[in-house]
N, C-alpha and C positions, 0 to 999 in steps of 0.2 A: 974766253969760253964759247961753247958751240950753244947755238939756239935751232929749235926745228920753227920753220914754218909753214903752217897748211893753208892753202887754197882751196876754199869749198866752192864746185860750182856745181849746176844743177845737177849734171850727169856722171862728174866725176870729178875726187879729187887729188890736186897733186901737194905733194908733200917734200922737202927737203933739209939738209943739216946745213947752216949757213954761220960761216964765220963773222970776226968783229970789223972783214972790210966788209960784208955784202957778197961773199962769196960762196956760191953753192959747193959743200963738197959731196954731197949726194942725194941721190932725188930718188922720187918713185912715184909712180899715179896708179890710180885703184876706181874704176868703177863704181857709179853707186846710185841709188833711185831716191828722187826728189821729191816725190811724194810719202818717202818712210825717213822719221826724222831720226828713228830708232837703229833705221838701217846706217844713217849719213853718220852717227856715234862709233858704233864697231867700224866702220871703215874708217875713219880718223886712227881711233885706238890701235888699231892694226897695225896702218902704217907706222904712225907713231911708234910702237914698240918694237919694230921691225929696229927703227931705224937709233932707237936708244939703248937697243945691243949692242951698237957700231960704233956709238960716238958717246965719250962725254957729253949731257946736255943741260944745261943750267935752268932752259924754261922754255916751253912751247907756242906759241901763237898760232890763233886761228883767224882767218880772213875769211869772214860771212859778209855776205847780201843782205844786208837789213840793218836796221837802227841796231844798237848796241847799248846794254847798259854803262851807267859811268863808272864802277863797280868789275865793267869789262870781264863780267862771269855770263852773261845771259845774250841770247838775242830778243830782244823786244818785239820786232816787229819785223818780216821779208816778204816780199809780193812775191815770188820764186818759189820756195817753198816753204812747208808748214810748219814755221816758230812763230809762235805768240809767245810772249813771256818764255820762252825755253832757255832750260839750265844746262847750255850745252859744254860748258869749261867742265863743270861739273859733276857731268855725266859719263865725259869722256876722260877726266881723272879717276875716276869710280871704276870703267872697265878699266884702265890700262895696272890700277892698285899703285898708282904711283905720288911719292911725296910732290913733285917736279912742277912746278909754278904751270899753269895753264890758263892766259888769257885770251878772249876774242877781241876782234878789231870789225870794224867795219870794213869791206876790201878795198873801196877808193882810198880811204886814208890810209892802210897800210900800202898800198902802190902809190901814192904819193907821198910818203913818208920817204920810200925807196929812192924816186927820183932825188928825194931834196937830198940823202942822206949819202948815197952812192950814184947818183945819175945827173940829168943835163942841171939841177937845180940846187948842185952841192955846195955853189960857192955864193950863194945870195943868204938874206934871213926872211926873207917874206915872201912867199909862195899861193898861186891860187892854181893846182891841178884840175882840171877835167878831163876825167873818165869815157868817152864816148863811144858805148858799145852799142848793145841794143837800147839802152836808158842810158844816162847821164847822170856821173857820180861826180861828187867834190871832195876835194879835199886840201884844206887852210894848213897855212903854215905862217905864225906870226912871231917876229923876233924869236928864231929858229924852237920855236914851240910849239907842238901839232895842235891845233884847236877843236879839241872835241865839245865843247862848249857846255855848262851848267849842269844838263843830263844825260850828257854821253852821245847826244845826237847832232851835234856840232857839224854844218859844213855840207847838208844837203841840198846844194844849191839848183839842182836839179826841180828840186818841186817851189821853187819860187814862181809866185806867180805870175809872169808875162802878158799873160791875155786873158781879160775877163771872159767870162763865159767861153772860153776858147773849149778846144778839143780834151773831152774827158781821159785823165790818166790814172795808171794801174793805185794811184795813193788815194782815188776817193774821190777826188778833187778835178777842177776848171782847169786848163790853161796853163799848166805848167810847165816850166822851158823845158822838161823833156821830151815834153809832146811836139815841140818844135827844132830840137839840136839835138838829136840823136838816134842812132844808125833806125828805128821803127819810123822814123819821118822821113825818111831818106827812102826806104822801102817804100811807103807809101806812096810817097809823090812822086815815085819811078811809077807803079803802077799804075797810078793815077794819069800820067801821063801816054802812057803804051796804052791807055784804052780811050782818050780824048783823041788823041794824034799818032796813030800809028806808023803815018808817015815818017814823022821826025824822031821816031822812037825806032825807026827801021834796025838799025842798029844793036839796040837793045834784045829785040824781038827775035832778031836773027839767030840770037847766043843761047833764047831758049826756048826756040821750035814754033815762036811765035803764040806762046801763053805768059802771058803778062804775069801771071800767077805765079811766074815761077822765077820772077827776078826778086836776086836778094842783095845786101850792101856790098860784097866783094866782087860781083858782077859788075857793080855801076862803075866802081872805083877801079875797076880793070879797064872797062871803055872807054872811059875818059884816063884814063893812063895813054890810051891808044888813040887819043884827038877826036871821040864822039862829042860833036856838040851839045845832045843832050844830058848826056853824063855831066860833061863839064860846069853846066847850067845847074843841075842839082845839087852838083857839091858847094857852088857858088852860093845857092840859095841856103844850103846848109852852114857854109860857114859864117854867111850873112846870119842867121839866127843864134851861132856860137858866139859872134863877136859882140852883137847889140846886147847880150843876156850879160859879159865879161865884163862890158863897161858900166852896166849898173851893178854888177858883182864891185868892181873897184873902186865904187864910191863907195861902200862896205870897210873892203878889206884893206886898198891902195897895195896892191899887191906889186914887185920888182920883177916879179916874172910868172907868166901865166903858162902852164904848163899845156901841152894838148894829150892823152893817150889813150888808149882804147883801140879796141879794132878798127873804128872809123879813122883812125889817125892815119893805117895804112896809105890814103889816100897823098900825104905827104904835101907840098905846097898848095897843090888842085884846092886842098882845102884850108889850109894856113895862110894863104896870100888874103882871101876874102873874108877869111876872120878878121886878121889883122886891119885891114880895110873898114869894116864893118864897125870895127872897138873903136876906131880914131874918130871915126865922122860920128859918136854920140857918146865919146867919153864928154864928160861935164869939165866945164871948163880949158877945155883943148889948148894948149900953149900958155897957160899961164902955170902948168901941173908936169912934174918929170911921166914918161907915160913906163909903162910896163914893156915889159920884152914880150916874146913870144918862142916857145920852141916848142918840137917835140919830144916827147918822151924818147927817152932811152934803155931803158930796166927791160924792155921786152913783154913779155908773158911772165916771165917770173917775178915780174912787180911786186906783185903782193905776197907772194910765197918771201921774198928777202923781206920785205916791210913789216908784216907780221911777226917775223921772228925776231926781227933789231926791235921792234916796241915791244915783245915778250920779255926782253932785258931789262928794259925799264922799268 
């Protein structure tokens, strides 16, 4: 049987009908505004019912930015947009008037559901995905069972926290490895750099008129694509803080294969080589422990649009 699943992101969402391999047979994206929560309900619905004229569909998934209830009806909590406590499965059952099973997920876990399910991590049972867009999402996979953990918030590895009194992040809180391994730190310390050393940032400067302000993470990961040593230096420094955060994740989890995806993944070895790097020289115990793999994701952009919909089955 056919499942839909929806990607909510801030400015718009995409939606599709996905088969029992992980296979899209029809999509559609729809616009919408992140500040109306009321708005982000009808444009789900919409899609949605667009796409349940088309197809048999046995149950919907939705992939939100936020903590998630265990219950898998509400969003509890998103730094992005405005869910506190909101009863979005609910809501969006209610417009569409439909019997048709509708739950949320969290979107790292449904895109790394994906990987393990249909992508680079289908043939192992123990999985630690990371996310690495503008924040840093996770998502467990333990004896091939997703770990949402006790109340539904399982797997935030992102707000662990690395450094005391470190750099304040969007959760409230100190020092948390998003504030260090992921694509805003990456921005950051590009800018931070083009305005200490403009010299050796020449390159960077050059790609946007010589305003620092206007370098973002696909920029950098393009220069150092093209042998910019200071690109190449930032991702190194970036993979450095993915890898030492994965090896305290894996005294945790002892994960078989640690996934990487997100738009920062783009970057490709530039920044998988120095993760890898970075995991070995402070995993615990080094050589007396089987170590984890490392790949990248595979599922693409539809990550979570497939991963929502195969845990909507469930």
């Amino acid at each position: 049987m056919h499942a839909i699943g929806v990607d909510i992101g801030g400015t718009k969402i995409a939606a599709g009908v996905v088969d029992e391999q992980g296979k899209i047979l029809a999509q559609t994206r729809i616009a919408t505004e992140a500040g109306n929560p009321a708005s982000i309900d009808k444009s789900i619905a919409h899609v949605c019912a667009e796409l349940v004229e088309q197809f048999e569909v046995e149950a919907i998934g939705l992939a939100a930015a936020g903590l998630c209830s265990p219950d898998r009806r509400d969003v509890l909590f998103a730094p992005n947009i405005d869910w506190r406590d909101y009863p979005i499965a609910d809501n969006v059952r209610r417009l569409m008037n439909t019997e048709i099973p509708i739950v949320v997920e969290n979107d790292a876990n449904a895109a790394g559901w994906a990987e393990f399910q249909f992508g680079v991590a289908q043939d192992t049972s123990n999985m630690l995905m990371l996310t690495i867009g503008t924040g840093l999402g996770g998502a467990l996979v333990s004896n091939g069972q997703l770990v949402r953990g006790n109340y539904g918030v399982g797997g935030e590895v992102g707000h662990m926290r690395l450094v005391p009194n470190g750099r304040t992040c969007g959760c409230g809180h100190d020092g948390c490895w998003e504030q260090y391994a992921a694509g805003n730190a990456l921005v950051r310390n590009a800018k931070s750099a083009a305005i200490k050393n403009p010299a050796a940032a020449r390159g960077l400067l050059d790609r946007v008129e010589g305003n620092a302000q206007l370098i973002n993470g696909p920029l950098v990961t393009q220069a150092a694509q093209e042998g910019d040593a200071l690109a190449i230096s930032l991702l190194a420094e970036l993979g450095r803080w993915i890898g030492e955060g994965a090896a305290t994740a894996a005294g945790l989890v002892d994960p078989e294969i640690i996934v990487i995806g997100g738009g920062v993944a783009a970057a490709g070895d530039l920044l998988l080589e120095p993760t890898r790097e970075a995991y070995l020289e402070v995993l615990p115990a080094r050589g007396y422990r089987p170590e984890a793999r490392f790949a990248l994701a595979d599922m693409g952009n539809e990550a979570g649009l497939v991963g929502a919909a195969d845990l909507a089955r469930q």
